[in-house]
C-alpha positions as a Markdown table, in Angstrom:
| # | Residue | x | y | z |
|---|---|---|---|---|
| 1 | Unk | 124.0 | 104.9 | 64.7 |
| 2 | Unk | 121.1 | 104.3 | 66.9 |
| 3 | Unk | 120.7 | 105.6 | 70.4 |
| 4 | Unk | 121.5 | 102.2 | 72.1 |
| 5 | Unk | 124.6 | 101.8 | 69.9 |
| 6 | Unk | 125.7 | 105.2 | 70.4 |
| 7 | Unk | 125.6 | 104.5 | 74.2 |
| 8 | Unk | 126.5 | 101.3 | 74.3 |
| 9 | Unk | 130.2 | 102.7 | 72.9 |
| 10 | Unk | 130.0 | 105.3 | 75.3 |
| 11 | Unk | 129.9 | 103.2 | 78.3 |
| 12 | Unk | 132.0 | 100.5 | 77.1 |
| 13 | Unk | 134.8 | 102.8 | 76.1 |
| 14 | Unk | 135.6 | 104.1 | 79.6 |
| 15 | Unk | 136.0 | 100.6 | 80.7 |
| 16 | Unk | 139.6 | 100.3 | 81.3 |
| 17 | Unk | 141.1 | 97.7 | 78.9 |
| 18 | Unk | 138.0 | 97.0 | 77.1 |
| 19 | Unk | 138.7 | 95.9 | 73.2 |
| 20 | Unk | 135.9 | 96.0 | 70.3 |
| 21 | Unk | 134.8 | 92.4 | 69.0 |
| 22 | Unk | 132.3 | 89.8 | 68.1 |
| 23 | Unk | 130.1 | 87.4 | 70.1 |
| 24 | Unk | 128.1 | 84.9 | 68.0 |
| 25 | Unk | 128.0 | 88.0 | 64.8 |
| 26 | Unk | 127.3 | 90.7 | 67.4 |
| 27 | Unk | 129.3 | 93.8 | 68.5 |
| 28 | Unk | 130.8 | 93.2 | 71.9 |
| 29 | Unk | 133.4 | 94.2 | 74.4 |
| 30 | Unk | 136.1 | 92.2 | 76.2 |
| 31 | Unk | 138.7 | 92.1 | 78.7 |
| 32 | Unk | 141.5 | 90.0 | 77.6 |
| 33 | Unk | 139.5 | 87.9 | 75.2 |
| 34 | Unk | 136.3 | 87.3 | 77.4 |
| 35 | Unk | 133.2 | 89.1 | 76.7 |
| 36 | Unk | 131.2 | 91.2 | 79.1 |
| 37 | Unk | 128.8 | 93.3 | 77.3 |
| 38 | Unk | 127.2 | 92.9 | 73.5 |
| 39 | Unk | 124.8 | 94.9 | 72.0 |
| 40 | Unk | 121.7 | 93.0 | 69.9 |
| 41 | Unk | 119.1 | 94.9 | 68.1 |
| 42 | Unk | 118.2 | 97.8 | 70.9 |
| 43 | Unk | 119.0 | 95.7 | 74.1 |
| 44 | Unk | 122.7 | 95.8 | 75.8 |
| 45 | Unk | 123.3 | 92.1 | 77.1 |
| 46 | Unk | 125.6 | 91.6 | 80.1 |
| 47 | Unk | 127.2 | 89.1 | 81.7 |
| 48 | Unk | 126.2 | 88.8 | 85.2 |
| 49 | Unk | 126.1 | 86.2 | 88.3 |
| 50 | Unk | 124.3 | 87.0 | 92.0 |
| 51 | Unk | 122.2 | 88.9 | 92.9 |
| 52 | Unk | 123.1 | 91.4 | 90.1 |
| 53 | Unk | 121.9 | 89.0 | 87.6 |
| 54 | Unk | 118.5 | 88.6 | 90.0 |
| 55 | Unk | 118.0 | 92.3 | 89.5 |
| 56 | Unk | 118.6 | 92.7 | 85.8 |
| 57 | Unk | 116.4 | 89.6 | 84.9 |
| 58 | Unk | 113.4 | 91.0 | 86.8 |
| 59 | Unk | 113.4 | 94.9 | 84.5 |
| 60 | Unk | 110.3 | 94.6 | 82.2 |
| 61 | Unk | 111.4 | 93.5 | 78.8 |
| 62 | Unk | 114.8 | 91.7 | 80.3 |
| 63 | Unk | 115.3 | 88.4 | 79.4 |
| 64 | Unk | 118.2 | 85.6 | 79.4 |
| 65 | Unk | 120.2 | 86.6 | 76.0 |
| 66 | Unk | 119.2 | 83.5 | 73.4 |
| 67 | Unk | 121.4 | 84.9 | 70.3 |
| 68 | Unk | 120.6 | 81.9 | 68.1 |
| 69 | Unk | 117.0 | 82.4 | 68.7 |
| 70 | Unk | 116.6 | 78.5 | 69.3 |
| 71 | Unk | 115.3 | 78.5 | 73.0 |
| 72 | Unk | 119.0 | 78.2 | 74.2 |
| 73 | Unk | 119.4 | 81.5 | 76.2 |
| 74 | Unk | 122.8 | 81.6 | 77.8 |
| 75 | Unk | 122.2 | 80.8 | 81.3 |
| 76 | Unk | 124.7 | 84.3 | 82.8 |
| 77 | Unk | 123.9 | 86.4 | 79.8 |
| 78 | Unk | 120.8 | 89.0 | 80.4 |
| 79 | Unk | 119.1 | 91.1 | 77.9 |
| 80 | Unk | 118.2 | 94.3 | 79.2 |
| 81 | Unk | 116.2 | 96.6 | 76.3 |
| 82 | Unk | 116.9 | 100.3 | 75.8 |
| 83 | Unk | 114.1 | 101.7 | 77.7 |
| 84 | Unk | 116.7 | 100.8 | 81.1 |
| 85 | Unk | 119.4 | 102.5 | 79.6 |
| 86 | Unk | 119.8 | 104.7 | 82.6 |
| 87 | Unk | 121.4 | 101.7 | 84.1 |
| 88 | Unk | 123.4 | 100.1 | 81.5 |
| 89 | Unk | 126.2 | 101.8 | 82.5 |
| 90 | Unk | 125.7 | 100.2 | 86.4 |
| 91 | Unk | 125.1 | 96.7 | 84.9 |
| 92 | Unk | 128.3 | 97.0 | 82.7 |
| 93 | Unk | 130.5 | 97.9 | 85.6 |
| 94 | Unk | 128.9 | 94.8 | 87.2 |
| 95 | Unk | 130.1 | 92.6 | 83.7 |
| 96 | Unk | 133.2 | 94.0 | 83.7 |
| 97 | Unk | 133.8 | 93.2 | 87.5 |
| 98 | Unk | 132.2 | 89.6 | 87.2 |
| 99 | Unk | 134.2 | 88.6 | 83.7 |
| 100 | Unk | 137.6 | 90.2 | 85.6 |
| 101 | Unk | 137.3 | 88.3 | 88.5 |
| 102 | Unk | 136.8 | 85.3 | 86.6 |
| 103 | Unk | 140.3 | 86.2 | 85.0 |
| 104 | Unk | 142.0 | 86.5 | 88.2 |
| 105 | Unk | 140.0 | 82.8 | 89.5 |
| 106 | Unk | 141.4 | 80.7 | 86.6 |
């Protein structure tokens, strides 16, 4: 298992009701069946609105996630690569928050 992996469990797994499963073929986490974190290649992709979102998009190396690699990045979905990894647990907080309040909304 490599670094990011290792830590993207870690973090994940304190996240009260998070469940294991897949987004488009890729590990992710979910709260009652919508994701809010996935892991691709060494990056940890949330799912983020606000300012938040702002923030994570403008780390070097961050990017809208595009998991078909087609130039269709997922408009709330930001890719942010291992070398930030001493926020990842901050930005997943923020997923988690975002995706449960979304819950609560519909």
């Amino acid at each position: 298992m490599t670094e990011a992996e290792t830590l993207y469990h870690e973090i994940a797994s304190v996240i009260p009701g998070s469940m294991r499963s897949q987004l488009f073929g890729k590990q992710c986490y979910k709260i009652e069946g919508k994701p809010f974190v996935c892991l691709f290649e060494d990056s940890m992709v949330f799912k983020l609105n606000g300012q938040t979102h702002k923030h994570a998009l403008q780390l070097e190396g961050s990017c809208l996630f595009d998991p078909s690699g087609k130039k269709r990045p997922m408009k709330e979905w930001v890719q942010v690569n291992v070398s930030h990894r001493s926020i990842w647990r901050d930005l997943a907080l923020e997923a988690f928050a975002y995706v449960s309040e979304l819950r609560v909304i519909k």
